[in-house]
C-alpha positions as CSV (number, residue, x, y, z in Angstrom):
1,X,-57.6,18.5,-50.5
2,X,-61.3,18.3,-51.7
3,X,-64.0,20.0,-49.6
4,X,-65.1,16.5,-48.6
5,X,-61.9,16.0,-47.2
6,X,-61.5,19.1,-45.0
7,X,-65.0,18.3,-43.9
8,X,-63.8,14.9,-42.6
9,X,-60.5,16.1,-40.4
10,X,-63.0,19.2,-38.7
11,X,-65.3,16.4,-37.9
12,X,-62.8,13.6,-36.2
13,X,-61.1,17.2,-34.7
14,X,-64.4,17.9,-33.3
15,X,-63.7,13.8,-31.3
16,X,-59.7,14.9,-30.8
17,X,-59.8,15.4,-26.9
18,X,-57.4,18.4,-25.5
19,X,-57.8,18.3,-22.1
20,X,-57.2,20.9,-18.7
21,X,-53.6,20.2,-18.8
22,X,-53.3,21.2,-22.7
23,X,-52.5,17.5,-23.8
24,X,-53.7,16.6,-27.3
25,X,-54.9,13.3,-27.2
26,X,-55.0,10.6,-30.2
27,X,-54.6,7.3,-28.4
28,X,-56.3,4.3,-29.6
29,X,-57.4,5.3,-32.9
30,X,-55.4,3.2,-35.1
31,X,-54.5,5.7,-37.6
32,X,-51.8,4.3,-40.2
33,X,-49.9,6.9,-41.1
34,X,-47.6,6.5,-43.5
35,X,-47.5,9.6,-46.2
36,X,-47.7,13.1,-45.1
37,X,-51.2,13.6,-46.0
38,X,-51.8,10.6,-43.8
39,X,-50.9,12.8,-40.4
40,X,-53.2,15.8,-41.5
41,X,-55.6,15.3,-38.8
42,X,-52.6,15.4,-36.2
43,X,-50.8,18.4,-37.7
44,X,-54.0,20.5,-37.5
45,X,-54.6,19.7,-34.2
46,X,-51.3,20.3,-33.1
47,X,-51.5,23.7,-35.2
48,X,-55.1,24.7,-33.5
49,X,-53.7,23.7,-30.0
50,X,-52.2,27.2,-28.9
51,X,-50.7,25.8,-26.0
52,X,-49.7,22.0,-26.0
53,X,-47.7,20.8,-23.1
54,X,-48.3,16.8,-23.9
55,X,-49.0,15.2,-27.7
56,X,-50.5,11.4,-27.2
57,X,-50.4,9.5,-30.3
58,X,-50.5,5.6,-28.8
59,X,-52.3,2.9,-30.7
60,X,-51.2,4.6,-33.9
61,X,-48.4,3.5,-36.5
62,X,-46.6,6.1,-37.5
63,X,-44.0,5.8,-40.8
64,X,-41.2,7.9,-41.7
65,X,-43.1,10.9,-43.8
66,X,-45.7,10.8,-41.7
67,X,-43.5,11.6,-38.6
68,X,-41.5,13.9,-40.3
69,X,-44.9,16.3,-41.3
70,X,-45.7,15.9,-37.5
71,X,-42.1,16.9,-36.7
72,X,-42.6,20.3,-38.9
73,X,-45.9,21.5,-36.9
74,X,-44.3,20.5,-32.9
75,X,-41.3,22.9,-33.9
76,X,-43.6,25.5,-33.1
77,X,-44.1,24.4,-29.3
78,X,-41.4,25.0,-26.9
79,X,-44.0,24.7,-24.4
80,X,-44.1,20.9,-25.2
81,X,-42.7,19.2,-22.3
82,X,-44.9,15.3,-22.6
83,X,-43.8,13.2,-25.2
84,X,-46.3,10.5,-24.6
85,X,-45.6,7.7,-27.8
86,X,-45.8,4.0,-26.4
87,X,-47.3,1.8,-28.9
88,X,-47.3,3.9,-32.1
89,X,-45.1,1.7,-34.2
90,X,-46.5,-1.5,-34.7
91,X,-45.9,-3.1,-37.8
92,X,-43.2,-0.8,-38.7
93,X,-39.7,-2.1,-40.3
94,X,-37.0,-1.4,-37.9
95,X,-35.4,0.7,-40.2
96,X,-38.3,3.3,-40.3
97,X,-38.7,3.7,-36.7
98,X,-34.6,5.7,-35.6
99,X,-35.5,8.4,-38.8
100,X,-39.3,8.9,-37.3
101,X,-37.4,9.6,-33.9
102,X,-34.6,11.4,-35.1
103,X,-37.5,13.3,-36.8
104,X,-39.8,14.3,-33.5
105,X,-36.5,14.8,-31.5
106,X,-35.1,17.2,-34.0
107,X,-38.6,18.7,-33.9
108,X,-38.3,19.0,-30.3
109,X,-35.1,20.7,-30.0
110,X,-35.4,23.3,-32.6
111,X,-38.7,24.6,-30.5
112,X,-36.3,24.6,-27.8
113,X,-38.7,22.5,-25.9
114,X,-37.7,21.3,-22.1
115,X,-39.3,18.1,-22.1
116,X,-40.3,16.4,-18.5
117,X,-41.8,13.1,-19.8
118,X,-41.0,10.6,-22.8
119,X,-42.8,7.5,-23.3
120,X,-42.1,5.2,-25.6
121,X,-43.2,1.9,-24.3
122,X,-44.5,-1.2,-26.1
123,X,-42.6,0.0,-28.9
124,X,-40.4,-3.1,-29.7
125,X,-37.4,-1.7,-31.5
126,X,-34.8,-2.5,-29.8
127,X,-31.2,-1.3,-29.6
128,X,-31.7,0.9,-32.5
129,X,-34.9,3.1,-31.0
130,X,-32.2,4.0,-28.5
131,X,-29.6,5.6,-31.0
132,X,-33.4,7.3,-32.6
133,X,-33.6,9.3,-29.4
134,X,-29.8,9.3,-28.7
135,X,-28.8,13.0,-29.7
136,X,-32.6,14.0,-27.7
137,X,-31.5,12.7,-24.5
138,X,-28.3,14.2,-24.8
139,X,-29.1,17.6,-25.7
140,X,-31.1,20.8,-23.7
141,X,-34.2,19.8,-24.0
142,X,-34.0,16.5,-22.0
143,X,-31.8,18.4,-18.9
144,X,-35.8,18.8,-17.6
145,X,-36.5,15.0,-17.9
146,X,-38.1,13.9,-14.8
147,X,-39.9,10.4,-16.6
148,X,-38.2,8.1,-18.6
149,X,-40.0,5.1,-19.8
150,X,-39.2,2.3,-21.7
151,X,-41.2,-0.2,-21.0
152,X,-41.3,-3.6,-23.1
153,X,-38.9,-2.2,-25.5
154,X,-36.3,-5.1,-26.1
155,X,-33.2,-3.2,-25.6
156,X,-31.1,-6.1,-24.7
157,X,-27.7,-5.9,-23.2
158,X,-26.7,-4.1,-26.3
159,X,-29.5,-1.7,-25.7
160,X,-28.9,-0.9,-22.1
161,X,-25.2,-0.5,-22.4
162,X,-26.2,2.7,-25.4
163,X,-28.9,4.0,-23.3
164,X,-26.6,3.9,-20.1
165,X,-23.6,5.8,-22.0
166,X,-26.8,8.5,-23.5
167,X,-27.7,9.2,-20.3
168,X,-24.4,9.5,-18.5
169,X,-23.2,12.0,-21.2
170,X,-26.7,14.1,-20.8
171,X,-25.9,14.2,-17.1
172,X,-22.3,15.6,-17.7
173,X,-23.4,17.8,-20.0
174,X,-26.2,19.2,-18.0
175,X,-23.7,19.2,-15.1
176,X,-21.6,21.7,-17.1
177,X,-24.9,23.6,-18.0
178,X,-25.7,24.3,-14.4
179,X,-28.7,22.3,-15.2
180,X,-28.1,19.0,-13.6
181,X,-30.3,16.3,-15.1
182,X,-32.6,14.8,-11.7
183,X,-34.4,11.8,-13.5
184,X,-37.4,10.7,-10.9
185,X,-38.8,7.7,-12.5
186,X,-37.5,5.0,-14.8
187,X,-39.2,2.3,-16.8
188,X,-37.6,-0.8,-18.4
189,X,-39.7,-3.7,-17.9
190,X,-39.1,-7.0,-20.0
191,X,-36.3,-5.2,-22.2
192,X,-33.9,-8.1,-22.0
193,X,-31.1,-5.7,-20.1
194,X,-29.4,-8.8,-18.3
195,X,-26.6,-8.2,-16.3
196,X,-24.6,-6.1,-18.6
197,X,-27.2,-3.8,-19.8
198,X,-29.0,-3.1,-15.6
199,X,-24.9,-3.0,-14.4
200,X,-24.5,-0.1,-17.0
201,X,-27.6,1.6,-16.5
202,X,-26.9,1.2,-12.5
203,X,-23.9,3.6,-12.7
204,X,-26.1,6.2,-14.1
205,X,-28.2,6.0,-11.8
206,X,-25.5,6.3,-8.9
207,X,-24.5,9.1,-10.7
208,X,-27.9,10.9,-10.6
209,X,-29.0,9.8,-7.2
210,X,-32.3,11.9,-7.9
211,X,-34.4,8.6,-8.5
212,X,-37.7,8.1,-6.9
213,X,-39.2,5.0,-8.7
214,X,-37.3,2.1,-10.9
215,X,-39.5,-0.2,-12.6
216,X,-37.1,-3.3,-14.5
217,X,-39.2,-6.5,-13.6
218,X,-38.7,-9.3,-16.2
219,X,-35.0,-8.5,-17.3
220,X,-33.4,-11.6,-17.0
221,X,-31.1,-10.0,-13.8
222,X,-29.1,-12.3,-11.7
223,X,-27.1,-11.5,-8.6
224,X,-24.5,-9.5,-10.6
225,X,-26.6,-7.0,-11.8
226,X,-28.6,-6.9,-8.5
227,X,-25.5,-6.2,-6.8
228,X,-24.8,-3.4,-9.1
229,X,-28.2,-1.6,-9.0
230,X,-28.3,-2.3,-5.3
231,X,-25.6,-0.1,-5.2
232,X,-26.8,2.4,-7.4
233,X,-29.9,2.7,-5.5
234,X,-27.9,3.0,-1.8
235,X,-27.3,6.7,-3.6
236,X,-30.5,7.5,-4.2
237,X,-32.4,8.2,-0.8
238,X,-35.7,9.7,-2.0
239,X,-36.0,6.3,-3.6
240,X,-40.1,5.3,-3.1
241,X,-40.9,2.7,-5.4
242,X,-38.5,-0.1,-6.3
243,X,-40.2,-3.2,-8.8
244,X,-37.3,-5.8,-9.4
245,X,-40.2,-8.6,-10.3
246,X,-39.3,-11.8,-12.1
247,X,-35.0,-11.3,-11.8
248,X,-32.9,-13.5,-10.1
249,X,-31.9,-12.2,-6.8
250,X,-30.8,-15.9,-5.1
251,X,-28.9,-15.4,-1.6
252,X,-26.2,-13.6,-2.8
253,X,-28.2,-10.7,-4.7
254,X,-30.5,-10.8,-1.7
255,X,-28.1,-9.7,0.7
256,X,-26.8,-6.6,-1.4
257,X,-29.8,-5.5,-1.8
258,X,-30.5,-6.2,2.0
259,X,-27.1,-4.0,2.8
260,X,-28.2,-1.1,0.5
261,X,-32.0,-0.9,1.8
262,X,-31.3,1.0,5.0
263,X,-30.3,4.2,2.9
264,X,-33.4,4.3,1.2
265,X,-35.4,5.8,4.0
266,X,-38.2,7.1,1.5
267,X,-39.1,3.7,0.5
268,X,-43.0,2.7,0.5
269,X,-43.3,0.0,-2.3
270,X,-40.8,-3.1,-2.6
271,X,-41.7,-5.4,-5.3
272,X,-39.4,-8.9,-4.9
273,X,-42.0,-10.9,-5.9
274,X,-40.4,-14.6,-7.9
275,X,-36.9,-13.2,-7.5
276,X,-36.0,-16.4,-5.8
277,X,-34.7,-14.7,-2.8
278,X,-34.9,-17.6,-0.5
279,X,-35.4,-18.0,3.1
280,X,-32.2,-17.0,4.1
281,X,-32.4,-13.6,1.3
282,X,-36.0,-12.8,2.9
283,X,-34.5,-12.7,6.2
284,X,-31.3,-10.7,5.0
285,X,-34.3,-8.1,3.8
286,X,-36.5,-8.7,6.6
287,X,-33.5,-7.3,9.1
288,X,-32.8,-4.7,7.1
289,X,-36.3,-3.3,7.3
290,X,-37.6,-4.0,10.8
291,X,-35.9,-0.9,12.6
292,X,-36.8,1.5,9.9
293,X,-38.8,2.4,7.1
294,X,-41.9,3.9,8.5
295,X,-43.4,4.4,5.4
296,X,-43.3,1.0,3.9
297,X,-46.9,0.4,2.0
298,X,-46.6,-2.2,-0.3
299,X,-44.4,-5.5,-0.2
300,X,-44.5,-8.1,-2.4
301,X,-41.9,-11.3,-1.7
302,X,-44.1,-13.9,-3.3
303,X,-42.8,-16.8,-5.4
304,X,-39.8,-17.1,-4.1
305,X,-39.0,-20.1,-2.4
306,X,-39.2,-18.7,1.4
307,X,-39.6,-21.2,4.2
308,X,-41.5,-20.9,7.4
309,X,-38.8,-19.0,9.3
310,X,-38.6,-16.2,6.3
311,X,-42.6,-16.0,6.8
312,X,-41.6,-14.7,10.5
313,X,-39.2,-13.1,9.8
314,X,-41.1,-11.1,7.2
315,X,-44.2,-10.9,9.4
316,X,-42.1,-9.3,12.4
317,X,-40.1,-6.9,10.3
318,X,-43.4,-5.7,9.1
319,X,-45.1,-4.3,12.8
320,X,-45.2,-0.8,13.4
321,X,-45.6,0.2,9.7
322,X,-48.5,1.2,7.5
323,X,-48.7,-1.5,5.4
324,X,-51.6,-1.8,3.2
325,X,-50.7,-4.8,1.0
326,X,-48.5,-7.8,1.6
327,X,-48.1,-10.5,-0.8
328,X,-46.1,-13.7,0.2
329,X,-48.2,-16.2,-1.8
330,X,-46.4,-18.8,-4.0
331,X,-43.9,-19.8,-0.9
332,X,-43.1,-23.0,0.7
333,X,-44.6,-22.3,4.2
334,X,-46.5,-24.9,4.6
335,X,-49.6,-25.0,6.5
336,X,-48.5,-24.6,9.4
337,X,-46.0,-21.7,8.4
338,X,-49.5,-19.9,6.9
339,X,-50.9,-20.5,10.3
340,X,-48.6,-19.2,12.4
341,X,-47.9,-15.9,9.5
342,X,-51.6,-15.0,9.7
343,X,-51.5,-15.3,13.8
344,X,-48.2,-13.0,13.8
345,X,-49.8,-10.2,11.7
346,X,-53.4,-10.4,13.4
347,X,-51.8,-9.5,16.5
348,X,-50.0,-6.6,15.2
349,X,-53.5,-5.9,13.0
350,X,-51.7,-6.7,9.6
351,X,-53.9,-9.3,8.7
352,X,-56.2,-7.4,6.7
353,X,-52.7,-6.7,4.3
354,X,-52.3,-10.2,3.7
355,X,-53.2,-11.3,0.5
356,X,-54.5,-14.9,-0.3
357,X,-51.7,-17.6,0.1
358,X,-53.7,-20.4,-2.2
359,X,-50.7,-20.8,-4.1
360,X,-48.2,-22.0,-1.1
361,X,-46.3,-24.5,-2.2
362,X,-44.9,-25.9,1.3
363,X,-46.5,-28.9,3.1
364,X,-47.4,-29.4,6.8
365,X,-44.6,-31.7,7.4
366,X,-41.6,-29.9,5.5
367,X,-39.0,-28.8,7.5
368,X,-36.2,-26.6,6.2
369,X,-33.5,-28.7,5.3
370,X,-33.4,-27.8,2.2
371,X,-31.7,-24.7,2.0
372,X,-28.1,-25.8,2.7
373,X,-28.7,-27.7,-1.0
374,X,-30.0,-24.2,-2.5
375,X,-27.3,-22.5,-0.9
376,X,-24.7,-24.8,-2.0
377,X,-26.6,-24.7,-5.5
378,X,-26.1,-21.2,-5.7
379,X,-22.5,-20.7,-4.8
380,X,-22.0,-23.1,-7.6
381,X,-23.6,-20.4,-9.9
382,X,-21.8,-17.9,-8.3
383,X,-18.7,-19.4,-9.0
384,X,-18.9,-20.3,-12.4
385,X,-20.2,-16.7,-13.0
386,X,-17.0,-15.1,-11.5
387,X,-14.9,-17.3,-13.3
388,X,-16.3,-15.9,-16.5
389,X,-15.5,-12.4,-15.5
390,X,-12.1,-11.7,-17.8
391,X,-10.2,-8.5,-16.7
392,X,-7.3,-7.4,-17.8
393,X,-5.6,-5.8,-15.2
394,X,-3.2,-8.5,-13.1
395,X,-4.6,-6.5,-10.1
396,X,-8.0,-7.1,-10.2
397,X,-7.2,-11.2,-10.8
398,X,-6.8,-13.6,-7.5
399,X,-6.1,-17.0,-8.0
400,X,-7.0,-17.3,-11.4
401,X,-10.9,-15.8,-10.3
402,X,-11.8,-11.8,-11.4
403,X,-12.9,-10.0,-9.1
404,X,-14.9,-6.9,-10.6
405,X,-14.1,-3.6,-10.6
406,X,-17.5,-3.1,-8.4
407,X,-16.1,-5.6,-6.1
408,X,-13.0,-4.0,-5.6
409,X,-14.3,-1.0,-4.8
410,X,-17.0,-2.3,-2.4
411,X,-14.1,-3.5,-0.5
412,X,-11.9,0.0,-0.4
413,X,-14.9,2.5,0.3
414,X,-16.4,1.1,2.7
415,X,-15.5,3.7,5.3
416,X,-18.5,5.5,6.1
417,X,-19.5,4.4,9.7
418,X,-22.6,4.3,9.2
419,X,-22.3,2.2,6.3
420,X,-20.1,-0.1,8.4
421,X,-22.6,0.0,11.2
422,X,-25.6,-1.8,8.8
423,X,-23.4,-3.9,7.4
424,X,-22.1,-5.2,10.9
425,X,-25.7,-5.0,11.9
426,X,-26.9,-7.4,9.0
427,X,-24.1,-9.8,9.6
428,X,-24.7,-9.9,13.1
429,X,-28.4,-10.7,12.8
430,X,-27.7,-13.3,10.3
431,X,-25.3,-15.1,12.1
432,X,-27.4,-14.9,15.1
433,X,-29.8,-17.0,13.0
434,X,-27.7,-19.0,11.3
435,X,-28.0,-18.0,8.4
């Protein structure tokens, strides 16, 4: 390297930022790297940085030699525990991007590093940036992990299913180790999972039950998979944060998720915004919450086709807890609905929560008839869903329908009384409704 060269990495080492918590920071400077030379600046920084606990290299693109001379200097770090890569392969063959992984993971283990964050969002690679960090996930040095995210990845179903089976084998493994892995928080927004991938993924999570924030809006979810994470997430109690935004909930998905929400005593954000709950879904939620959850901050139902009597319902659930923002916009409350929602919270002082409603989509003189045609809608959906459902074993099969092997065991554990208790509760209040 010519003297002009080594001139030019001290200077843009002179901009690299490493900051009180020993991260080295290279985000946003979109470096190409592609040959080993390319990643210079990086490796020297990462060699001059005695004690680096988090290496940020977003708004990069990073190639296979290049990530492979990066991988050589973070073998010297086993005090690396943030892995923070989102967005550093853009315009990058998919074929480039599971070597560059395999390359920092191997890195990563051979420093017998414990990491306690990975991010690799906006990184669209798909099923095959799963089996890149695979043998990571699996191994010592992600027993630590705490954050996992995997935001706007496009996993797919396919995707999901791998990264379900990864996880479930690092948690037996670490369960053997003594070391059992407590993910906190998981990211997999837009990613495609659909049913099959969030079912998956939701028995590793029941598994864990050490969750504290989910984050899979956009997912393309219907009841199924609600059903399954709702599940899931009825086992994991320190749950705070749940965003389930832009799936497909409908009646059905509502009230499983309705049944499971009284075991998540923790909670303080609930994102159901355009999950087409329904009137009859909101008020499966809205019973479920009004006794309990004193710690409720944030709420978000909008978009999602709720009457006048789900605004109520909502609005009533709501007293008595420290709610700071409310969103219920997009409905079909119809003026007076919005009237008579803006009167309930003002005299419990919630108004101020209450975010605009511009966007209701009910009309002064619309009553609520429609919801026995939604309802019958969806029970049309629900059975041509479960009659898709092949399984094998004679008994699991009723009259020609499957039932699922989720099902089936929903229906022979429920034996905890308290469990029985808030599901008796639920019903009770629904039929009391008429729901």
């Amino acid at each position: 390297m010519s003297t002009s060269e080594i001139d030019n990495v001290t200077d843009q080492l002179s901009k690299t930022s490493v900051d009180a918590q020993n991260e080295l920071n290279f985000a946003g400077r979109g470096m190409k790297l592609d040959k080993s030379e390319d990643a210079v600046e990086i490796v020297k920084g990462i060699e001059a940085c005695s004690h680096m606990t988090a290496l940020r290299l977003e708004g990069n693109t990073l190639g296979v030699d290049a990530a492979s001379t990066i991988a050589d200097a973070l073998k010297k770090h086993p005090e690396f525990e943030r892995a923070l890569w989102k967005d550093m392969f853009t315009g990058r063959l998919k074929t480039e991007i599971p070597p560059a992984l395999v390359s920092l993971g191997n890195a990563i283990m051979e420093a017998g590093a414990k990491l306690v964050e990975l991010d690799l969002s906006d990184n669209a690679f798909g099923p095959i940036g799963v089996e890149g960090i695979a043998e990571l996930l699996k191994s010592p040095s992600c027993y630590s992990l705490k954050e996992l995210k995997l935001n706007n990845n496009g996993l797919g179903p396919r995707g999901g299913k791998l990264l379900a089976k990864t996880l479930m084998e690092s948690y037996e493994k670490s369960v053997a180790a003594g070391t059992p892995l407590g993910l906190k928080v998981f990211v997999s927004g837009r990613g495609r999972l659909e049913n099959e991938g969030s079912t998956a993924l939701a028995e590793a999570f029941k598994a864990m039950g050490t969750l504290e924030e989910v984050s899979m809006p956009q997912n393309g979810i219907n009841h199924a998979g609600i059903t399954a994470l709702a599940d899931a997430f009825a086992s994991n109690k320190n749950l705070k944060n749940i965003n389930l935004n832009d799936n497909t909930f409908t009646e059905k998905g509502a009230l499983s998720m309705a049944k499971a929400l009284p075991h998540m005593q923790q909670l303080e954000v609930l994102n159901f915004g355009d999950c087409l709950v329904r009137t009859k879904g909101a008020a499966a939620i809205a019973t479920s919450i009004k006794q309990t959850h004193k710690n409720l901050k944030e709420v978000n139902l909008g978009f999602n086709e709720i009457k006048k009597s789900g605004a109520t319902a909502i609005a009533e659930a709501l007293e008595g807890k420290p709610i700071e923002t409310l969103d219920l916009d997009g409905n079909q409350f119809g003026e007076e609905g919005c009237e008579l929602l803006r009167a309930t919270l003002e005299a419990v002082d919630m108004l101020d929560a209450l975010g605009s409603l511009s966007d209701d989509e009910g009309s002064e003189d619309e009553d609520e008839a429609g919801d026995d045609a939604e309802e019958d809608s969806d029970n049309e959906d629900n059975q041509d869903d479960e009659e898709g459902e092949i399984v094998e074993d004679p008994a699991l099969q009723v009259q020609g329908k499957a039932i699922s092997p989720s099902q089936q065991k929903q229906g022979g554990d429920n034996t905890e009384q308290n469990k029985i208790t808030i599901d008796n509760d639920i019903a009770a209040s629904l039929d009391k409704l008429k729901l």
